[in-house]
Steps between C-alpha positions, in 0.01 A plus 500: 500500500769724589679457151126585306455831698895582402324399106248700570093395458212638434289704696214290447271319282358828290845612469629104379202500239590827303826428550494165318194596245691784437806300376247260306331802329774622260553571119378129406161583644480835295694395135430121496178388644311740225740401229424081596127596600409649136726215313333236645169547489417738787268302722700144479795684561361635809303195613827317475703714670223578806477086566846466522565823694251290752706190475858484373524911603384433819702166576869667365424856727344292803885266504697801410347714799489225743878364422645864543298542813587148638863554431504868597820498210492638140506217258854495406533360891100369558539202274809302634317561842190276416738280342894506391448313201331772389693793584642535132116602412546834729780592268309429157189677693728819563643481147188561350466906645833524430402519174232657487538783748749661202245525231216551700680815604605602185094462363400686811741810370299440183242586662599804651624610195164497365365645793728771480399581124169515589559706777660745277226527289689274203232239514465534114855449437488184707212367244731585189620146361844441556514716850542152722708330232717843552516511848639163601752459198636841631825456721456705806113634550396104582795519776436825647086408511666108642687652789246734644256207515748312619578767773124527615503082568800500681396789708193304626687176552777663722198671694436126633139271536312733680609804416562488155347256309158478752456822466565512173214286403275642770494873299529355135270167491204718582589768247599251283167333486282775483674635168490178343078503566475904396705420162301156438141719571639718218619257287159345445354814429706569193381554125689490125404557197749345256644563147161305347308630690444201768458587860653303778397569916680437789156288627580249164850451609380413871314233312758351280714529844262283704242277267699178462544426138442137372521533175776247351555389841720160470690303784841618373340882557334435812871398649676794316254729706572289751858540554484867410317583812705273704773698404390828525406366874894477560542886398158578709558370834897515534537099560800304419727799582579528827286747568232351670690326727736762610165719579378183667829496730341877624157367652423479791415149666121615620414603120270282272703385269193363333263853514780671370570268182140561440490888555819486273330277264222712433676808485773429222188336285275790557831757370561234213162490389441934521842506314341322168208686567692783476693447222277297283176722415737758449743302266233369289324840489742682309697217343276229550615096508792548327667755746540303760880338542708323763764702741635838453372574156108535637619727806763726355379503107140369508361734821640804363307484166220485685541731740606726200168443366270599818608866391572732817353292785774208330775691705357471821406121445854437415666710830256302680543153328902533525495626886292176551806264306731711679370384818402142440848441306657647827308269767608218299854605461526550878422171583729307232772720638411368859518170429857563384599723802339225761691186350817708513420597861423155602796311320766776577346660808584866366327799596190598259707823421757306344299189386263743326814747338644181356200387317426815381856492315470140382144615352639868380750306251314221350232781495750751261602176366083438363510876413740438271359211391290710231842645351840410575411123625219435263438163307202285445501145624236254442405323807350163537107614536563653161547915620780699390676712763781714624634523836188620720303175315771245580441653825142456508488144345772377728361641817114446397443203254770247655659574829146607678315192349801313653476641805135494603508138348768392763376669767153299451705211493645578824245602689197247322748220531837471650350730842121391449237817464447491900808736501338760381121411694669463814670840478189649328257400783763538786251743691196303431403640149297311285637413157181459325686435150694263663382171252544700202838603630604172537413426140643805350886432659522093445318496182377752277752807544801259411316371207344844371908619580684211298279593223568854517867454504526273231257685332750849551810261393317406161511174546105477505306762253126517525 
């Protein structure tokens, strides 16, 4: 106990839950849940992805949580303590914001970029075509924007649990959600007129968004749509990364593990489902089907257009719509840079000052190293699931589509089999709690997460296509 208050924790259950949905709740929510939701036939995409938010979601947060909490240790230290054949996993686990911490950061300067422009009343420039394709092939703007977000996440790391990070999430996660509802209100009450003469509403996009579409529907689809929102769920509620765990390792014993997976549960599928219902109607008003695209292109090229096209009240959307990716871009960066500055506190017992100043340089040059990525390190490699990247890709494929499958597949194999799942009930209903999910649990670790996992590796290494 003495070595968790030295850690820090947090202040209490309110405090864990924004904390944690506030990591969850990032720029996957906002670029690729609309992008995935409109590809794949709005409503099956978002049936799909609510059952298994209820099951596999809810099985991979309720072990994470309940591990780092358990433990009280970050998860470069947590997993050779429940067993020491499987303390190599800790490192893989930390490996995985390792990499993605330095891109993350360099998007999130993106985004203040664009924020910037906007504020400065160049939100027309930042619709002309070419303006993002210029900005991150230049050599030094993408740094400069890179450090300052960098800056702003280190700041609230080496503030500590409590006083950085909780309060952090305590200010923004309200603010945060309420902008997201204000600009998905206006989105649906949008109205274009195109080039023939056709007009599109917000109100028809909200139905393409949410009336599953059947039509064509084979097996082969059905499990395409299937695995998309299974992955998405690893960018939506920050599983497989360390995160979860390390946040765990800052609860108090006398929280409810299993109310606050819920409350946590509810709140990251409520933000991803306002986020395509922001997005969507809008999209397919003023470029219809067709406009919407995966990643950066629908935030930083797509959004603009549009925004363009609202005429003078497009400005305002836009300050408001980048403040809100400003802020859910920084909760999440926050907490992957935590779950680098506890492991290195736990395995080196430093100080957070220094723990935190030495990730911050690891991350500040393979983040000038992705910068330049665009320019002087560019090429294009093919990779196995049939993309074509540069250096933040290779970063995102090895991080997302192989070493988190690989992860949260092991650790279901340690905890469903090798340990048994009464690891995690016994800890979960420690103070009499009841664990009302506790069958389907059960299920979810031994069987059908490690299934549904395999496939989604092999299915990321190409050696299955669908």
């Amino acid at each position: 106990m003495e070595n968790k208050q030295k850690r820090g924790s947090f202040s209490g259950s309110i405090g864990f839950v924004l904390t944690a949905a506030g990591s969850a709740v990032g720029l996957g929510n906002i670029w690729r849940f609309p992008y995935l939701a409109a590809k794949d036939g709005g409503g099956v995409f978002l049936l799909c992805y609510l059952i298994l938010a209820l099951t596999f979601g809810f099985a991979l947060l309720t072990t994470e949580i309940t591990i780092g909490r358990k433990t009280g240790k970050s998860p470069l230290v947590a997993y050779g303590e429940l067993d020491k054949r499987f303390g190599w996993l800790g490192g893989v686990a930390s490996v995985i914001p390792l990499l993605i911490l330095p891109y993350y950061c360099v998007i999130g300067g993106w985004v203040l970029k664009y924020l910037a422009t906007f504020l400065s009343g160049g939100g027309i420039a930042a619709s002309a075509d070419g303006y993002f394709t210029g900005f991150i092939t230049a050599q030094w703007n993408p740094i400069f924007w890179f450090l300052v977000f960098l800056g702003a996440t280190m700041f609230v790391v080496y503030k500590g649990v409590d006083n950085g990070i909780e309060k952090l999430s305590r200010v923004l996660m309200p603010v945060l959600l309420v902008m997201i509802v204000g600009i998905a209100c206006f989105s649906l009450t949008l109205s274009h007129t195109d080039d023939s003469g056709a007009v599109r509403t917000g109100m028809e996009g909200l139905k393409i968004y949410m009336i599953p579409d059947f039509s064509g529907m084979t097996l082969g689809r059905f499990f395409v749509i299937l695995m998309d929102a299974l992955g998405q769920l690893f960018y939506s509620i920050s599983v497989a990364m360390g995160i979860m765990i390390t946040y765990g390792s800052y609860v108090k014993k006398d929280t409810n593990i299993v109310k606050s997976v819920n409350q946590i549960e509810i709140f990251d599928t409520l933000v991803a489902f306002l986020a395509g219902m922001m997005i969507v109607p809008a999209v397919y008003t003023f470029m219809g089907t067709e406009g919407m695209s995966a990643g950066p292109s629908l935030m930083f090229i797509s959004l603009p257009k549009i925004f363009a096209a609202m005429g003078g009240v497009g400005s305002f959307i836009g300050i408001v719509f980048f403040v809100m990716v400003v802020f859910a871009a920084l909760t999440s960066s926050v907490s992957i840079m935590e779950a680098l500055v506890s492991g290195v506190q736990d395995k080196m017992h430093v100080s957070r000052r220094k723990a935190t100043m030495g990730i911050s340089l690891l991350t500040l040059l393979m983040g000038v190293a992705v910068c330049l990525g665009y320019n002087v390190f560019y090429f294009e490699l093919r990779l196995p699931n049939d993309s074509v990247g540069q250096v933040l890709d290779v970063m995102d494929y090895i991080s997302n589509f192989v070493l988190m499958p690989v992860v949260a597949f092991t650790t279901c194999v340690l905890i469903g089999w090798v340990l048994g799942p009464k690891t995690v009930i016994e800890e979960i209903t420690r103070n009499g709690e009841r664990f009302g999910r506790e069958k389907l649990y059960i299920a979810m670790v031994k069987i059908v997460a490690p299934v549904l996992l395999l496939f989604l590796l092999l299915q990321s290494l190409g050696i299955v296509t669908l």
